[in-house]
C-alpha positions as CSV (number, residue, x, y, z in Angstrom):
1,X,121.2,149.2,119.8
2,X,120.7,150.5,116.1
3,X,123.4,148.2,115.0
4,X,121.8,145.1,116.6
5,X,118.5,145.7,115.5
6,X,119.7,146.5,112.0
7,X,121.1,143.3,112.1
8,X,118.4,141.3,113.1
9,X,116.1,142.8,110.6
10,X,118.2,142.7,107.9
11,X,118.5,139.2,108.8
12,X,114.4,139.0,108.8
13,X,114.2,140.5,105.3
14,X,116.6,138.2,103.2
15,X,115.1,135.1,105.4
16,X,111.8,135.9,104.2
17,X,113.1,136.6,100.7
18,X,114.7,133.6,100.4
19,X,111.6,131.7,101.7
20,X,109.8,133.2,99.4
21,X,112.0,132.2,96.4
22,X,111.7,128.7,97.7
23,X,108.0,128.3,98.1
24,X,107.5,127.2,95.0
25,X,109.8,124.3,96.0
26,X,108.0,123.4,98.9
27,X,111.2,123.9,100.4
28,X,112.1,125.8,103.7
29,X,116.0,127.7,103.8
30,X,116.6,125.1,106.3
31,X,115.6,122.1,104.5
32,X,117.4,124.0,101.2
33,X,120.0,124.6,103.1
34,X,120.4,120.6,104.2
35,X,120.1,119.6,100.1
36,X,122.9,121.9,99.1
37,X,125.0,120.6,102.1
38,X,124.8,117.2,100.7
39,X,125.1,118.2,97.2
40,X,128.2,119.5,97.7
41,X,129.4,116.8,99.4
42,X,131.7,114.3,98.0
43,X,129.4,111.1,97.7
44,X,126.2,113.4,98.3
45,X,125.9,111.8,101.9
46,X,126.4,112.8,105.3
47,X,125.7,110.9,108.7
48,X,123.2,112.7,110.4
49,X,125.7,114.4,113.7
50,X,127.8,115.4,110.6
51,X,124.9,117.2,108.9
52,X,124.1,119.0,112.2
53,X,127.5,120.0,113.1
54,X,127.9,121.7,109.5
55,X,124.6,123.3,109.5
56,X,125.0,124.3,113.2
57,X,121.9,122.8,114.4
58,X,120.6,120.6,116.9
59,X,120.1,117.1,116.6
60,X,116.6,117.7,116.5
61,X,116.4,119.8,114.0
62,X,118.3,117.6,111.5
63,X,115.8,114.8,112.5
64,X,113.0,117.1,111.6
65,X,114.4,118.4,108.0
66,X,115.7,114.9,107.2
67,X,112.0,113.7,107.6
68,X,110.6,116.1,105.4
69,X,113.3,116.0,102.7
70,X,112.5,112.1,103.0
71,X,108.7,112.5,103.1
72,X,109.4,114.7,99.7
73,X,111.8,111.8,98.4
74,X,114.6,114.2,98.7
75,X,116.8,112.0,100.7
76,X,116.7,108.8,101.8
77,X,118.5,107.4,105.6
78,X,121.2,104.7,104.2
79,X,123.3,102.8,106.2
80,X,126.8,103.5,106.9
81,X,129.0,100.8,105.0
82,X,131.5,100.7,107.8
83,X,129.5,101.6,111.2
84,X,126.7,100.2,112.0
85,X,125.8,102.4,114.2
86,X,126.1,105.5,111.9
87,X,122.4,106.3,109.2
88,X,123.7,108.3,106.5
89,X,121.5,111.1,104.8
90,X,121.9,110.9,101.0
91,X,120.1,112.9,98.4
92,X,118.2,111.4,95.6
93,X,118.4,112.7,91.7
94,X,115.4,113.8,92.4
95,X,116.8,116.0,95.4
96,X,120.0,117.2,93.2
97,X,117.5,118.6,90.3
98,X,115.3,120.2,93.2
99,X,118.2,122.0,94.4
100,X,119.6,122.6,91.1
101,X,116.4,124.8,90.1
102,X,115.9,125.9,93.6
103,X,119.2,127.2,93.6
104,X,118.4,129.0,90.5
105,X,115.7,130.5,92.0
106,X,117.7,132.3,94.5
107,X,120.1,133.4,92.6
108,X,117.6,135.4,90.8
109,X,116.8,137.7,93.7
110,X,120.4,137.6,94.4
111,X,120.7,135.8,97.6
112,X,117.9,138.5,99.1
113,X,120.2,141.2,99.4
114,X,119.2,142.9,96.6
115,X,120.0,147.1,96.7
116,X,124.0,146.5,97.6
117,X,126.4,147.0,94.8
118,X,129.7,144.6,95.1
119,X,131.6,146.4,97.0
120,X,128.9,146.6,99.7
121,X,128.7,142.8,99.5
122,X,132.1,143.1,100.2
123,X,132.1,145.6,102.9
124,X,129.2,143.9,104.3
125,X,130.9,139.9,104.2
126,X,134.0,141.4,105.9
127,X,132.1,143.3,108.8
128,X,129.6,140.4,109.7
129,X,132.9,138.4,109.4
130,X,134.4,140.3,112.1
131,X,131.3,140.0,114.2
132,X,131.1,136.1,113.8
133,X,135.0,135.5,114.2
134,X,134.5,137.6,117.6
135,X,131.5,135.6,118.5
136,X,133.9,132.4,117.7
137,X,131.6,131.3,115.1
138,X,134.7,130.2,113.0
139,X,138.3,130.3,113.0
140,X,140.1,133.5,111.7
């Protein structure tokens, strides 16, 4: 039960750290989160169930941050060029410099695990590795 709970609140505290570096932004780790995706993507554009799938989130939710990212001019929804039926997410220049500064941001409180050495970092990315292999969160 210690474990767990540890967990859980250690997850609290570098959420709200992280949130906290993004306010400024007017971004959300979610909505970050969904800019950085595309960003990193080859054409910085993703259909929608793609975006979703990689964020592991439900439709809804990737509905939800798409039309704030938009309503911020973020991202726009494009067409597919070969499906009709697919609307591709793409961020804007104005979303890459966002993210760019944003991203700075967070690397200045260190991802919100700050008071871990590397080799805790390291300790720490290979136990919650075991725990999310086991929980079949991704493939060994």
């Amino acid at each position: 039960m210690a474990a767990a709970t540890s967990v859980m609140r250690a997850q609290q505290i570098v959420l709200a750290r992280v949130d906290d570096a993004l306010k400024p932004f007017e971004l959300t780790f979610a909505r970050y989160e969904a800019l950085v995706l595309l960003t990193f993507s080859g054409r910085g554009s993703l259909p929608l169930g793609k975006m979703g799938e990689r964020l592991m989130v439900h439709p809804t939710s990737v509905t939800n941050i798409v039309d704030r990212l938009e309503a911020q001019e973020l991202v726009r929804r494009v067409p597919h060029p070969t499906d009709r039926r697919t609307t591709l997410c793409q961020v804007t220049p104005a979303g890459r410099r966002l993210v760019e500064r944003a991203t700075a941001a967070v690397a200045a409180i260190d991802l919100g695990i700050e008071g871990l050495d590397d080799d805790e970092i390291d300790q720490l990315t290979t136990l919650l590795g075991k725990l999310r292999r086991a929980a079949g969160d991704f493939a060994p």
